[in-house]
C-alpha beads as a LAMMPS data file, in Angstrom:
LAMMPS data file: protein, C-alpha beads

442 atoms
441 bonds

1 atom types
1 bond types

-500.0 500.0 xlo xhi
-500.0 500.0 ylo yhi
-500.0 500.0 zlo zhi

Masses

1 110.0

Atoms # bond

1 1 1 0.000 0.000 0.000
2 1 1 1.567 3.284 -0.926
3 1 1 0.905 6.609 0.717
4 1 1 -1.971 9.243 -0.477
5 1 1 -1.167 12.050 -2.139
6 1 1 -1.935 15.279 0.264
7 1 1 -3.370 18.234 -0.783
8 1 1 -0.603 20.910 -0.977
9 1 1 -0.001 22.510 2.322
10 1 1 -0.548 26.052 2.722
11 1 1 1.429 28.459 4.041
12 1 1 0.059 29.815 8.064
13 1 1 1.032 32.478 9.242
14 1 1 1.049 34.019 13.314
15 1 1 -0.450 31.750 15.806
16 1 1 -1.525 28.938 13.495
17 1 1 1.733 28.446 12.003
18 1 1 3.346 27.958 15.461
19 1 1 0.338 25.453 16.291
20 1 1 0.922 21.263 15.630
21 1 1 -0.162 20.560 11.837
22 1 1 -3.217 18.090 12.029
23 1 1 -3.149 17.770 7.997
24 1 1 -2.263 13.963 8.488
25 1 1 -4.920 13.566 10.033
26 1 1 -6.915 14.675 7.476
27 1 1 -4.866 13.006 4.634
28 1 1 -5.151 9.585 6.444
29 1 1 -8.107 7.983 8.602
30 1 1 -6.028 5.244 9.183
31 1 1 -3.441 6.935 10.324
32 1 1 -6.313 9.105 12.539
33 1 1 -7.117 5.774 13.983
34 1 1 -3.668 4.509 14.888
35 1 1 -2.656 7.717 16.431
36 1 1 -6.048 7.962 18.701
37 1 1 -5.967 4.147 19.747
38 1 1 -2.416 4.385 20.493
39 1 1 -3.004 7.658 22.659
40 1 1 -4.993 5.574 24.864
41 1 1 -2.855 2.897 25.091
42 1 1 0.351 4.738 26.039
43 1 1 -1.314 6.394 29.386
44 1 1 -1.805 2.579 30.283
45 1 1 1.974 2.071 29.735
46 1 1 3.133 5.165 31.237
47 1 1 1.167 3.977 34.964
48 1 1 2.668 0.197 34.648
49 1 1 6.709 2.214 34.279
50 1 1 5.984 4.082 37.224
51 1 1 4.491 1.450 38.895
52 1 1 6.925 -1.261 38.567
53 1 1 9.505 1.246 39.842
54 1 1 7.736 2.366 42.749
55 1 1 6.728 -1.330 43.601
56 1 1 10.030 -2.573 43.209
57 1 1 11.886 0.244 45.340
58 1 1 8.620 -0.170 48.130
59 1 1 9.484 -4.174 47.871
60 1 1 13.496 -3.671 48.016
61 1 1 14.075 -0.137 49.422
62 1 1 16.797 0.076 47.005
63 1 1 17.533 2.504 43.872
64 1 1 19.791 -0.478 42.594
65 1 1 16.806 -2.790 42.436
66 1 1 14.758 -0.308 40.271
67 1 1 17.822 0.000 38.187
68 1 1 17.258 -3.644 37.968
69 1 1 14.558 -3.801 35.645
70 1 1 16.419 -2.654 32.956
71 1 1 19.307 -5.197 33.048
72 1 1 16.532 -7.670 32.904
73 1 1 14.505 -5.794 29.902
74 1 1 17.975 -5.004 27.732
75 1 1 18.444 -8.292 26.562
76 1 1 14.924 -9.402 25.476
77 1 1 14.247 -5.567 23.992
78 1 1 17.752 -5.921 21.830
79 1 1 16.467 -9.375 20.274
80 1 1 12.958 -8.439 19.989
81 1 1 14.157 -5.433 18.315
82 1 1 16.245 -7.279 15.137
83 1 1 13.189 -9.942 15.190
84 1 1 11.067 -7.694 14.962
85 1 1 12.116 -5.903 12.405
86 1 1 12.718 -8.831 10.197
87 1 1 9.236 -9.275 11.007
88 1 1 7.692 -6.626 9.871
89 1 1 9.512 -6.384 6.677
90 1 1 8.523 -9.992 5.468
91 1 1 4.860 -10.262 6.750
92 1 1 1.713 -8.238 6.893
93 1 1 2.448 -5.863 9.341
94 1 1 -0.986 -4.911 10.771
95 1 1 -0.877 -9.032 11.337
96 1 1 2.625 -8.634 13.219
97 1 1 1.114 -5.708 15.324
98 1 1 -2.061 -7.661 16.406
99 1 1 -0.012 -10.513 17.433
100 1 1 2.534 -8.529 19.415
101 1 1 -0.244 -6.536 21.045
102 1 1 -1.892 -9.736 22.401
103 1 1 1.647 -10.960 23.565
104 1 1 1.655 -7.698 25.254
105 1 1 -1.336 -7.607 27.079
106 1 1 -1.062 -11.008 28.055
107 1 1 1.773 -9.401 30.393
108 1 1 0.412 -6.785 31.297
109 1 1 -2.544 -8.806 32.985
110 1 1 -0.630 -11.147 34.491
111 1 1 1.806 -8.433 36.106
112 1 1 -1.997 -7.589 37.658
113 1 1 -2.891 -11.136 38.576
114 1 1 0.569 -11.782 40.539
115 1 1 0.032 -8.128 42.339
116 1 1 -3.542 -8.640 43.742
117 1 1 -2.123 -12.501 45.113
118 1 1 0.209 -10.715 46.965
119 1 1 3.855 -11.832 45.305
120 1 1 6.366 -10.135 47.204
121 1 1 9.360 -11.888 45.406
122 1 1 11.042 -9.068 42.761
123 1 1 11.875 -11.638 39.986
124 1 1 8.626 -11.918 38.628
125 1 1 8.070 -8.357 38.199
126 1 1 11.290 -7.727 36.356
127 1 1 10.561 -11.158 34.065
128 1 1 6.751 -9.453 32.960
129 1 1 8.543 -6.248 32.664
130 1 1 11.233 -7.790 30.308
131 1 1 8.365 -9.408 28.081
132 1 1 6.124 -6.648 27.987
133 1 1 9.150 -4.261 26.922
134 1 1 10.289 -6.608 24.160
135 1 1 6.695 -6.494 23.128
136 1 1 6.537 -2.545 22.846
137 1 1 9.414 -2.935 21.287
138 1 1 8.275 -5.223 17.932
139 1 1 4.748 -3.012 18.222
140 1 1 6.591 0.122 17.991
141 1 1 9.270 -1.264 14.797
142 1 1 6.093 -2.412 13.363
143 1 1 4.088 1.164 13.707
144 1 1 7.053 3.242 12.999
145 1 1 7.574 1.212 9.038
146 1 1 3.962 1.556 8.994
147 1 1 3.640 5.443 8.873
148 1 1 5.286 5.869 5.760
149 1 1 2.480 3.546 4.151
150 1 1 -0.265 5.459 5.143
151 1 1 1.193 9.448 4.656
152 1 1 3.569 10.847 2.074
153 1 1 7.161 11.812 3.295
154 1 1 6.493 15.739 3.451
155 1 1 3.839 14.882 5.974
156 1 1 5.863 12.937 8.179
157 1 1 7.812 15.560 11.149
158 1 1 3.851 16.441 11.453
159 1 1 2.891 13.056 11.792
160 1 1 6.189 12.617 14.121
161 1 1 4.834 15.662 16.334
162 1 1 1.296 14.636 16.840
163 1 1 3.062 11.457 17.768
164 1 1 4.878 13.670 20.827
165 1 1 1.393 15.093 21.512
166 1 1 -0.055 11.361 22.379
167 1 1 2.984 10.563 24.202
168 1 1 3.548 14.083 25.949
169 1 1 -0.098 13.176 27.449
170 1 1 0.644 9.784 28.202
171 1 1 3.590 10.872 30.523
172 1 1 1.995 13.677 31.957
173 1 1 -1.235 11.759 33.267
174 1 1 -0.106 8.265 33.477
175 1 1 2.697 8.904 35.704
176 1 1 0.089 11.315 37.861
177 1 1 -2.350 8.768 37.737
178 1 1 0.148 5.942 39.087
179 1 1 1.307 8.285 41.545
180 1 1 -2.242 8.986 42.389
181 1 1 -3.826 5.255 42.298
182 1 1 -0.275 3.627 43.937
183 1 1 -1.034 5.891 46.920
184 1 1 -4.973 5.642 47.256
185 1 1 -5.613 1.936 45.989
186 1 1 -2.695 0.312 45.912
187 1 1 0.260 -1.713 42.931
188 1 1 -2.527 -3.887 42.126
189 1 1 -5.517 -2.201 40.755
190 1 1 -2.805 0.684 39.369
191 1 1 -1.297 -2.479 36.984
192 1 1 -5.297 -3.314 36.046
193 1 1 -5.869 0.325 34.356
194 1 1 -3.047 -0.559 32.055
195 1 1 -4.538 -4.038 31.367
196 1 1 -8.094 -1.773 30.839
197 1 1 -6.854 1.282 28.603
198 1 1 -4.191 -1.239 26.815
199 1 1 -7.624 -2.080 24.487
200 1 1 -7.025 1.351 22.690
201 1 1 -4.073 -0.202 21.031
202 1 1 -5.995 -3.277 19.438
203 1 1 -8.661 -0.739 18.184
204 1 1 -6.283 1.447 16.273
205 1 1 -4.211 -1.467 14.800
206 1 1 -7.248 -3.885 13.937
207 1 1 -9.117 -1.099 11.413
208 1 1 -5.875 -0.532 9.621
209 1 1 -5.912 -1.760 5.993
210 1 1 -3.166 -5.064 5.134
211 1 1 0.331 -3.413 5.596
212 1 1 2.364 -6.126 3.041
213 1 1 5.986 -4.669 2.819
214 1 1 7.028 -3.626 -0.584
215 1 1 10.433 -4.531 -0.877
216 1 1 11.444 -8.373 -1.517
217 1 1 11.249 -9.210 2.595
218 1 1 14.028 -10.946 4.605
219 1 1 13.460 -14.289 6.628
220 1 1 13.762 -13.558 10.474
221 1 1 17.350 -14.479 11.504
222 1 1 20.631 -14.423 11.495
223 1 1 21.135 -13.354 8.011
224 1 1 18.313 -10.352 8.033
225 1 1 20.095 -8.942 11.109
226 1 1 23.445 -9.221 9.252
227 1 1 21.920 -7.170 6.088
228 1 1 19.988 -4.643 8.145
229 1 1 23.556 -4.160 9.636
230 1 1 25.795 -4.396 6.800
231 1 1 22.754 -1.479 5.664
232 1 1 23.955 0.734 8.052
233 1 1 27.399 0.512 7.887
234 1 1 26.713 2.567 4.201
235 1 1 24.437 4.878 5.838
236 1 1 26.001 7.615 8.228
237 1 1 23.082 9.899 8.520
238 1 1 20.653 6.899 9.507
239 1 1 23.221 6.075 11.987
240 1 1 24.025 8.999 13.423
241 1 1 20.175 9.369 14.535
242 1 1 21.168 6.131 16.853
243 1 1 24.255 7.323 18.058
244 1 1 23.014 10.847 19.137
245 1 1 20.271 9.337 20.707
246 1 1 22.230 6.712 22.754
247 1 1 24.289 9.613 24.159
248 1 1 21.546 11.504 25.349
249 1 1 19.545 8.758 26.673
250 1 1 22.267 6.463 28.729
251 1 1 23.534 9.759 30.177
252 1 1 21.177 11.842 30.441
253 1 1 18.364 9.650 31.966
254 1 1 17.927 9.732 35.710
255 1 1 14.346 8.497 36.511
256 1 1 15.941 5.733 38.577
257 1 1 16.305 8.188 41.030
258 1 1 13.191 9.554 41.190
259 1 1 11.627 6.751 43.783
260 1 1 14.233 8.045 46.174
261 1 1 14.114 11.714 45.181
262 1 1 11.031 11.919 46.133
263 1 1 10.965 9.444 49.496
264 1 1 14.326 11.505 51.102
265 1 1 15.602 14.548 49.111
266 1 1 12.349 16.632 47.861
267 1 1 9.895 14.703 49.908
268 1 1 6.303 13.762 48.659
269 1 1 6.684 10.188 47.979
270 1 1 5.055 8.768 44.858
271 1 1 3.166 11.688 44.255
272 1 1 6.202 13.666 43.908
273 1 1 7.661 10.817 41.690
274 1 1 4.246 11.253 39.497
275 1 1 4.670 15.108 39.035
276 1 1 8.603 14.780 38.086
277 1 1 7.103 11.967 35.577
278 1 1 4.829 14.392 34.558
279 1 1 6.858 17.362 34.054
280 1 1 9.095 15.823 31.698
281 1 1 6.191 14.767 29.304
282 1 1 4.530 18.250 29.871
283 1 1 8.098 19.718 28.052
284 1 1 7.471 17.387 25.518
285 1 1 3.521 18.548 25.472
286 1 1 4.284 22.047 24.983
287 1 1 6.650 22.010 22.006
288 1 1 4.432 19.815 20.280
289 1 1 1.473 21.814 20.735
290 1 1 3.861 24.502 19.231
291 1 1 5.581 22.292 16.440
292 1 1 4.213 24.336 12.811
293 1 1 8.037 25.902 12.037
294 1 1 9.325 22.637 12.997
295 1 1 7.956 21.536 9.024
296 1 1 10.098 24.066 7.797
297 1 1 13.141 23.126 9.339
298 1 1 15.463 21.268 6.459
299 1 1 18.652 20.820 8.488
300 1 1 17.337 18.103 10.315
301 1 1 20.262 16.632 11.684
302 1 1 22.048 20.028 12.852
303 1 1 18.373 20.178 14.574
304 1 1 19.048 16.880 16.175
305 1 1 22.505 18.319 17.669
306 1 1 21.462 20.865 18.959
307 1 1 18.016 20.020 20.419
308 1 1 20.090 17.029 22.257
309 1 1 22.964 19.978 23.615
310 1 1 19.791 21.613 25.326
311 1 1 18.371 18.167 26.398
312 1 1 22.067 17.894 28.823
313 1 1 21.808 21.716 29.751
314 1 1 18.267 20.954 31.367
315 1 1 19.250 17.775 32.765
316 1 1 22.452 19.259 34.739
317 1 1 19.977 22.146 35.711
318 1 1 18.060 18.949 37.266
319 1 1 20.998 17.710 38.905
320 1 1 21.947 21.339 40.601
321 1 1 18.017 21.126 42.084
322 1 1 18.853 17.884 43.744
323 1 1 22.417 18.853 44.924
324 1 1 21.379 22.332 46.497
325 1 1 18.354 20.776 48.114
326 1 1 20.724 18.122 49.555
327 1 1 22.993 20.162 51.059
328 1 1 20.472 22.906 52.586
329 1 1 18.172 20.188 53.533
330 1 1 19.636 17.071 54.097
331 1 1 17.929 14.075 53.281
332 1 1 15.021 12.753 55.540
333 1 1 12.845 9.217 54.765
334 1 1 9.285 10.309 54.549
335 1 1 9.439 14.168 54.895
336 1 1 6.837 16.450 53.765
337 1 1 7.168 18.044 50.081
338 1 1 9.851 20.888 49.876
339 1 1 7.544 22.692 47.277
340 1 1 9.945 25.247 45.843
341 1 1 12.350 22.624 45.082
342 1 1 9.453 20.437 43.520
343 1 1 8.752 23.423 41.141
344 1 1 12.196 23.978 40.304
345 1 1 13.171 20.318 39.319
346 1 1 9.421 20.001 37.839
347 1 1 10.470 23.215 35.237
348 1 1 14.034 21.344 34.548
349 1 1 12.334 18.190 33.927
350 1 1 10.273 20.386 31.487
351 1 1 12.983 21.560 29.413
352 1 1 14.678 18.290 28.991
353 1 1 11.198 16.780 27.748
354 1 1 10.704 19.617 25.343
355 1 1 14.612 19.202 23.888
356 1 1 13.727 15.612 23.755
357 1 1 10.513 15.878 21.736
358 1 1 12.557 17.835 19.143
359 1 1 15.149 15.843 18.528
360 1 1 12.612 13.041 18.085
361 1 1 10.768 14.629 15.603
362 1 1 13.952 14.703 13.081
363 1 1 15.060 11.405 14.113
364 1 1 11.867 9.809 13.568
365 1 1 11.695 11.594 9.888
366 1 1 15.321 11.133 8.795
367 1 1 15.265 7.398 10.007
368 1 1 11.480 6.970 7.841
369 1 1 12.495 8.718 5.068
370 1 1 15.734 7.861 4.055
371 1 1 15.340 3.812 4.911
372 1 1 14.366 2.209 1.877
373 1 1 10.878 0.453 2.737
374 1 1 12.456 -2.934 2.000
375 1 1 15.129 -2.373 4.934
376 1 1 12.670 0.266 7.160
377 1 1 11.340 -2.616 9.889
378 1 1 14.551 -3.924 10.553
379 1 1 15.729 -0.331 11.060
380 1 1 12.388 0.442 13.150
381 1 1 13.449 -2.085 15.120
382 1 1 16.857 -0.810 15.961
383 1 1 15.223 2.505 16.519
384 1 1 13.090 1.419 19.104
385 1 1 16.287 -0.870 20.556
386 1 1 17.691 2.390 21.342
387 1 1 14.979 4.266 22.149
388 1 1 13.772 2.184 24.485
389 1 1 16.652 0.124 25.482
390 1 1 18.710 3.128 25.868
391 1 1 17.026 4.933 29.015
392 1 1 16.927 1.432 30.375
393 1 1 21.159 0.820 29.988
394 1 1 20.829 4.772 31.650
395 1 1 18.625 3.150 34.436
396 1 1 21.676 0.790 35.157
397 1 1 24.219 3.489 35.319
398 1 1 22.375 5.972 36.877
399 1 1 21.234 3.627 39.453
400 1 1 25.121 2.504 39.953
401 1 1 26.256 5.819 39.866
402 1 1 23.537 7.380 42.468
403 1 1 24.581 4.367 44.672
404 1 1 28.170 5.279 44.365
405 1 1 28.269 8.454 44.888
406 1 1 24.611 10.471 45.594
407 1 1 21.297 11.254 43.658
408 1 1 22.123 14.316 41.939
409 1 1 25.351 12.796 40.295
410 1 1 23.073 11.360 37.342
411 1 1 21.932 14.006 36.346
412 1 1 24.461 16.360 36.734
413 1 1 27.484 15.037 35.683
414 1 1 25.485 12.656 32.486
415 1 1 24.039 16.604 31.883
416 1 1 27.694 17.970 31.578
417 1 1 28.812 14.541 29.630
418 1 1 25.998 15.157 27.178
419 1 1 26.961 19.323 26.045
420 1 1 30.568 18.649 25.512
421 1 1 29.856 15.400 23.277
422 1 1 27.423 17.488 21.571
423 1 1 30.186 20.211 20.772
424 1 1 32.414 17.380 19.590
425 1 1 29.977 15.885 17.753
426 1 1 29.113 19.571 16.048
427 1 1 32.460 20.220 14.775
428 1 1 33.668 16.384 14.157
429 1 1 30.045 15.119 12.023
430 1 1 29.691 17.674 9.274
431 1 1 27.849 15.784 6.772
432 1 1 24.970 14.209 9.491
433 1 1 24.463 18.720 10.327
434 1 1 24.273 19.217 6.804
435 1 1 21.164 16.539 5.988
436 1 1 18.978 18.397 3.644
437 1 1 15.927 16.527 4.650
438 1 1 14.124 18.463 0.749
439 1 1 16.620 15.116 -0.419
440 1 1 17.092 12.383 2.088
441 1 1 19.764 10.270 1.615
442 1 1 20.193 7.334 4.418

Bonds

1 1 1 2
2 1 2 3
3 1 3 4
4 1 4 5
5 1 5 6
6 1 6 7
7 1 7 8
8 1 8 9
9 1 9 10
10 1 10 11
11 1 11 12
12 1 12 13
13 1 13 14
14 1 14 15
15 1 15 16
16 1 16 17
17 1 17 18
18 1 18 19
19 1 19 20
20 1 20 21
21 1 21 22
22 1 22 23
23 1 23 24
24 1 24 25
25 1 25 26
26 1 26 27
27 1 27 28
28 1 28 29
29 1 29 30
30 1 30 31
31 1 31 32
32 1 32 33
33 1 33 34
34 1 34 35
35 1 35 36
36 1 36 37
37 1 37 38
38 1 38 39
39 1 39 40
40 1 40 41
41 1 41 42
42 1 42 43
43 1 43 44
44 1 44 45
45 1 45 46
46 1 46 47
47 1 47 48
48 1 48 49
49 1 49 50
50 1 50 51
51 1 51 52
52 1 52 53
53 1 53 54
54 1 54 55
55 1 55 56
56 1 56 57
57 1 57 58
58 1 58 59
59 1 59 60
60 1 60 61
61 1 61 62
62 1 62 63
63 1 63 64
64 1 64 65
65 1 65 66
66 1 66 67
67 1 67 68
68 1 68 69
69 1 69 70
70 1 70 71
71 1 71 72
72 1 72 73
73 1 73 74
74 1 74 75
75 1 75 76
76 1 76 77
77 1 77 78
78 1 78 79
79 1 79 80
80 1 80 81
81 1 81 82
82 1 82 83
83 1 83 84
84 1 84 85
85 1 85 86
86 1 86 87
87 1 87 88
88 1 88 89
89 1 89 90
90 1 90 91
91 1 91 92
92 1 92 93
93 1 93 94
94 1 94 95
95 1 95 96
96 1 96 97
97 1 97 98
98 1 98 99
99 1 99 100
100 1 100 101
101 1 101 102
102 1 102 103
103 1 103 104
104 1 104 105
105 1 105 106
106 1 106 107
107 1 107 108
108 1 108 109
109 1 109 110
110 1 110 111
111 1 111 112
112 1 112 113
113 1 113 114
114 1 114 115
115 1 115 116
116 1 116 117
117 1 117 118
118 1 118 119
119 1 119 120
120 1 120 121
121 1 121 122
122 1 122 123
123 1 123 124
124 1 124 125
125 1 125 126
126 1 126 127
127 1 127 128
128 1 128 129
129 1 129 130
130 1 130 131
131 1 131 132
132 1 132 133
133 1 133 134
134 1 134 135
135 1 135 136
136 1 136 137
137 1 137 138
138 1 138 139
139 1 139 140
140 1 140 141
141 1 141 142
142 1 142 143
143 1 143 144
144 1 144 145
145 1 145 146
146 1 146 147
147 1 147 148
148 1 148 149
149 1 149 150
150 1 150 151
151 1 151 152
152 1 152 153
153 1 153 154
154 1 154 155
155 1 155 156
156 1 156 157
157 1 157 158
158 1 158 159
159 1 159 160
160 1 160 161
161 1 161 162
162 1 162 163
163 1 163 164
164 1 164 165
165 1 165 166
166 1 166 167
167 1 167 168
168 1 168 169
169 1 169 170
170 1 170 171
171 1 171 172
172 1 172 173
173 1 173 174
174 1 174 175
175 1 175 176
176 1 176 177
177 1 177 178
178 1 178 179
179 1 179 180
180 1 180 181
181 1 181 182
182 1 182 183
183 1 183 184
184 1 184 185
185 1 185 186
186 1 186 187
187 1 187 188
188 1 188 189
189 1 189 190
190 1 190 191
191 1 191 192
192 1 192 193
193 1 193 194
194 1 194 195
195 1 195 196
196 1 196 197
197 1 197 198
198 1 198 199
199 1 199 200
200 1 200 201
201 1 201 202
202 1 202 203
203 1 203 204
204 1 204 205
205 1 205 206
206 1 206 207
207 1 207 208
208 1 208 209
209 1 209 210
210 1 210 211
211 1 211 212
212 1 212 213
213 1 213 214
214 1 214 215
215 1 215 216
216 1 216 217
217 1 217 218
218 1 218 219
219 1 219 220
220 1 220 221
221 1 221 222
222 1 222 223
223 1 223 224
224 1 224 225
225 1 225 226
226 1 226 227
227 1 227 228
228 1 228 229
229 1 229 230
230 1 230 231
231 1 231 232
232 1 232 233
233 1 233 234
234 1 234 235
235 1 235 236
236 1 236 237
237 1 237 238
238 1 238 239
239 1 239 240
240 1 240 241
241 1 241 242
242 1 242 243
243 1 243 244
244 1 244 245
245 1 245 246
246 1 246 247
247 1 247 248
248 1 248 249
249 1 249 250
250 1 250 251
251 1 251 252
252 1 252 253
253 1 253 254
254 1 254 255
255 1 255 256
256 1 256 257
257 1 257 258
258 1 258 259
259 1 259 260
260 1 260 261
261 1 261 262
262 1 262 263
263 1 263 264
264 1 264 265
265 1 265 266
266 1 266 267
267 1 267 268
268 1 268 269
269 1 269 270
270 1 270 271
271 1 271 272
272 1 272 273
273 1 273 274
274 1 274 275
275 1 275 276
276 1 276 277
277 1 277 278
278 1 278 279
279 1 279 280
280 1 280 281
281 1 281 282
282 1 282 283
283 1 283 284
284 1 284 285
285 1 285 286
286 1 286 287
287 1 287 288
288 1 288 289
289 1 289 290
290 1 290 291
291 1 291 292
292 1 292 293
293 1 293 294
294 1 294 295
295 1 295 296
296 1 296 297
297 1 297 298
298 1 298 299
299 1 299 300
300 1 300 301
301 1 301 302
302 1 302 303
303 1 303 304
304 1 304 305
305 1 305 306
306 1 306 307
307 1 307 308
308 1 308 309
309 1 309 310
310 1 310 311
311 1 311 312
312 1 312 313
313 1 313 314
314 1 314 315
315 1 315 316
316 1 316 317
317 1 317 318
318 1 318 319
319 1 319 320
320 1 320 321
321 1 321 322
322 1 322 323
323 1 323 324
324 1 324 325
325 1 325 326
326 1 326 327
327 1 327 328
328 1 328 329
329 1 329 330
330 1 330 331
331 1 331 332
332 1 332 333
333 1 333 334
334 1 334 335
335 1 335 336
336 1 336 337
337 1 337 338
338 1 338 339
339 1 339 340
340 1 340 341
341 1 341 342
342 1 342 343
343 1 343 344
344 1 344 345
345 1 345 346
346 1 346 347
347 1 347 348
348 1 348 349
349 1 349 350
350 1 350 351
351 1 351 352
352 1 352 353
353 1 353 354
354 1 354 355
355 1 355 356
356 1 356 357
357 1 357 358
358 1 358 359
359 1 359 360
360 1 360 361
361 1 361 362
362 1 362 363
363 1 363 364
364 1 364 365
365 1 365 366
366 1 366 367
367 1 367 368
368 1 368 369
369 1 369 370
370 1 370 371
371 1 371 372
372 1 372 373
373 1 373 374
374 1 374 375
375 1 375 376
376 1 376 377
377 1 377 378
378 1 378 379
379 1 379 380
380 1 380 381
381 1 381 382
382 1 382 383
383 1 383 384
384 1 384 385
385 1 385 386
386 1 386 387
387 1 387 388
388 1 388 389
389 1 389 390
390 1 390 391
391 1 391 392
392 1 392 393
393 1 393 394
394 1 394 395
395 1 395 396
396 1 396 397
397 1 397 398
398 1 398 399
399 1 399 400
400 1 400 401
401 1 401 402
402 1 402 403
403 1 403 404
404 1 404 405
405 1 405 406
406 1 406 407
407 1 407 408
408 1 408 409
409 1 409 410
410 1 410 411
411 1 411 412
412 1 412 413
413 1 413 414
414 1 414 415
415 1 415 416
416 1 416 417
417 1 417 418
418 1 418 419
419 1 419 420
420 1 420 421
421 1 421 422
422 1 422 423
423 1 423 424
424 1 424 425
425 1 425 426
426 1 426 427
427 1 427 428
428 1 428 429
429 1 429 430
430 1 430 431
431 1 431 432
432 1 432 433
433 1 433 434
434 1 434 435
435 1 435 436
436 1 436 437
437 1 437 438
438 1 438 439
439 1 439 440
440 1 440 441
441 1 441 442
């Protein structure tokens, strides 16, 4: 199935042109359905992440063990991903999503059953979090070498940016809502809402039309992982979306420390943990809300660059909250909120989630548009491998680092690590800051 031809945008000027572009919605009721079913889905995700963590650091009382669940996730998500992939460039990819989804909300509701019978052991929890993250990761590879099917490649950073709308929402009220729920009702009925608004996804993916790959296909295995790779060894900019995105997200992701953030430094507890959630996906909110110019921006990866040099500014300006609240507070288990600093690390959190958001937009776009379809599952796949896997190898070594040393080294010193790689990376990677996205070449 090829795209539709769009009608031809039209120039908007003052507040309108600053405002998201809907047009693919318009151009594609498919795509319409996809995006609204998947909106729904995501806030179920969202409360299960902040669950898990909060359950395992209420089960464990250790930072470490939250950091756990993404030693246990890294390995399934990195095989899932090149699976995956394969996958969805050999079969009928709405049939690959449907499948996954099930697989995924199979996990998701047993995660629930095991929480109302009262399992206090941790290594179930980080198993059903390994198998539903190696799930999101296929159903993402498979959505993301969907989207060029359904729209045409000019409509795509829109399509990218109401795609940071859904998930802007998703972390701002799932992560309030599990903050919320964990508190009033308890892990167990929290992990059912997920297993409730996790239908969404199977109502978006089963009214899409059949999604049969254009190019010749490649046979799961060893062999389609080995051309996907020997794929990107001839294609720097595609690569360089992964690379820049690794950097940012193993150093420059400290939710690990938010459980304890909130129980000893800033005080409030899992509602505190919620709104620090939240704020980062409220960032991401905003600048999608505000994403028009962002369709007129043709330097895409100079755009990635320097979207991810203000994505380690914000997070060191996190790091600084946590340090000078430390040392003119102390840290106490089970204090009352410390408001100002709340509001502080809630605007940081902000920033990083808006730098993030933009960056994603270009990555998503360069990564769709210059993959040939034949090769664009298998490099789906990897996307999501990083984008996923990545914050959870920055779980590990935040977690190891805020056990090391304190709380506020993550995000302060991965926030410092992050600008100066940037500023090597600006001077050292011409041609990737030079991608003309008006012709994308992978």
């Amino acid at each position: 199935m090829s795209a539709p031809e769009p009608e031809t945008p039209q120039p908007k000027r003052g507040l309108r042109g600053l405002l998201v572009d809907t047009t693919p919605l318009r151009a594609s009721p498919a795509f319409a359905r996809l995006w609204a079913g998947s909106a729904v889905a995501q806030i179920g995700a969202q409360i299960t992440i902040v669950t898990v963590g909060l359950h395992i650091y209420h089960l464990t009382g250790s930072t470490l063990a939250v950091s756990l669940v993404a030693l246990w996730a890294i390995g399934p998500m990195i095989l899932a991903g090149f699976i995956g992939g394969a996958l969805a460039d050999t079969f009928d990819r709405r049939t690959v999503a449907l499948i996954t989804a099930c697989a995924a909300w199979v996990s998701i509701g047993t995660l629930t059953t095991i929480a109302f019978l009262g399992v206090t052991a941790t290594w179930p929890y980080y198993a059903l979090a390994a198998v539903n993250a190696a799930s999101a990761t296929i159903l993402g590879a498979t959505r993301g070498a969907i989207l060029p099917q359904l729209l045409p490649a000019q409509l795509l950073p829109a399509a990218a940016a109401l795609t940071g709308i859904t998930m802007g929402l998703a972390v701002t009220v799932g992560p309030a809502v599990a903050g919320v729920l964990v508190a009033g009702v308890g892990y167990p009925w929290t992990y059912l809402a997920d297993a409730v608004l996790f239908t969404g996804a199977f109502l978006g993916i089963a009214s899409l039309p059949r999604m049969t790959p254009t190019g010749p296909g490649a046979a799961p295995g060893l062999g389609s992982v080995l051309e996907s790779l020997r794929f990107l060894k001839t294609a720097p900019n595609v690569r360089a979306t992964f690379v820049w995105d690794l950097v940012a997200m193993t150093l420059g992701n400290p939710r690990v420390v938010f459980p304890a953030a909130g129980a000893l430094v800033l005080g409030g507890g899992a509602v505190t943990v919620g709104a620090l959630t939240a704020s980062f996906a409220i960032g991401a909110l905003v600048s999608s809300l505000f994403s028009g110019p962002l369709g007129r921006v043709h330097r895409q990866g100079r755009a990635v660059t320097y979207a991810i040099a203000v994505f380690g500014v914000f997070t060191a300006l996190f790091g600084i909250v946590l340090l000078i609240t430390f040392l003119t507070a102390g840290t106490q288990d089970g204090r009352a909120p410390i408001v100002p600093a709340i509001v502080l690390a809630g605007l940081a959190l902000a920033g990083t989630g808006a730098a993030d958001n933009v960056s994603s937009v270009f990555r998503s776009t360069i990564l769709q548009t210059a993959a040939p379809d034949e090769v664009r599952g298998r490099m789906q796949g990897l996307f999501y491998v990083v984008v996923a896997g990545g914050p959870r190898v920055g779980d590990l070594i935040a977690g190891t680092v805020a056990t090391t040393i304190a709380l506020w080294a993550p995000p302060l010193l991965g926030g410092i690590a992050i600008v100066g790689i940037m500023l090597i990376l600006a001077r050292s990677a011409s041609g990737f800051l030079h991608y003309d996205a008006r012709h994308p070449t992978p």
